[in-house]
N, C-alpha and C positions, 0 to 999 in steps of 0.2 A: 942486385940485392932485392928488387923488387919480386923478382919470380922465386927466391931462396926462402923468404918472410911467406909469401902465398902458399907457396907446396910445404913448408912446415907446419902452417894453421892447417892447411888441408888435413894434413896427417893428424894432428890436433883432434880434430874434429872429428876424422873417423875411429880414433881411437878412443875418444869420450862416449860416441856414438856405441859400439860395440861394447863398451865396458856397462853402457846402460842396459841392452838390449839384449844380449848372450851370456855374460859374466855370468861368476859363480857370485861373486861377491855383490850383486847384487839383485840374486835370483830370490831372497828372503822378499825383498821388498817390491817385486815382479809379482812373487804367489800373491802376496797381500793386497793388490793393487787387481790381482786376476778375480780374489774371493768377493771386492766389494764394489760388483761392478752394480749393483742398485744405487750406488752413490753418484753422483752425477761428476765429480773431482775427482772419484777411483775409473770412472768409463772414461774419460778423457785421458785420464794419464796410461790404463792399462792402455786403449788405440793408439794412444802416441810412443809406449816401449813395445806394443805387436810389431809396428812400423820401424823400419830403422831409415828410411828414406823420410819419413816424417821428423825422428827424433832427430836427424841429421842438422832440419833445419833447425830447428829448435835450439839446437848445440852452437848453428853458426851463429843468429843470433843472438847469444849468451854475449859468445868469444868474439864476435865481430863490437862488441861494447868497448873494448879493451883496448884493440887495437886500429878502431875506424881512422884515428890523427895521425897512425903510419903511412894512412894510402892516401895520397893526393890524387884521386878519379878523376877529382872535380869540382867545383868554386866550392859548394855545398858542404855541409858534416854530412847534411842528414840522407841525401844524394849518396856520397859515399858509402853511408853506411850499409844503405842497401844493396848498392853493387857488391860490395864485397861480402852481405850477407849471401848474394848468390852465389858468387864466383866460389867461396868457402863451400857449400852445400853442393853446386853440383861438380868440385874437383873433388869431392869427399866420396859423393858418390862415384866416380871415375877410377877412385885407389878403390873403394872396397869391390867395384867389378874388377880388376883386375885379380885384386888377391883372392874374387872366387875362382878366375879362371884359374891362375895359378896353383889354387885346391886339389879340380877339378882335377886339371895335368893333373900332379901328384896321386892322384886319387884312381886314376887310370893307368898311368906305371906300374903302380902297387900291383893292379890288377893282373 
């Protein structure tokens, strides 16, 4: 159960990750955030939706708040939390390289 709960958040994760970063739905709030980059809150957040490897983290720990008391790492919460903030960010990154490879194939058959 314990790797079922991981590779779900994972998918979690790179899904919230991509919907920040690529969507359509929230490319409004992307331009806006691209236009007011004199602001010092719009330059932080436009480099952190440039980044999807950054927004990643960002995402895990959101989502790693929610569910840190599912994972027993370790005596600690706060120990925990941050393992699983990693383990969340880099399986996240693990599924989105694959589904570029998987693209890529795709994208070279076509060809």
């Amino acid at each position: 159960m314990f790797f079922i709960k991981l590779l779900i958040l994972s998918l979690t994760v790179e899904s919230v990750t991509e919907l920040f970063t690529k969507s359509i739905f929230f490319y409004p709030l992307r331009k806006l955030l691209f236009k007011g980059k004199k602001n010092v809150i719009c330059l932080f957040l436009h480099s952190l939706l440039d980044c999807g490897y950054c927004t990643s983290v960002w995402v895990s720990m959101f989502i790693s708040i929610f569910f840190v008391t599912s994972f027993n790492l370790s005596n600690k919460v706060i120990i925990n939390y941050f393992i699983l903030v990693f383990i969340l960010h880099r399986l996240s990154n693990l599924i989105h390289f694959l589904i570029d490879v998987i693209k890529l194939q795709k994208e070279k058959l076509e060809l």
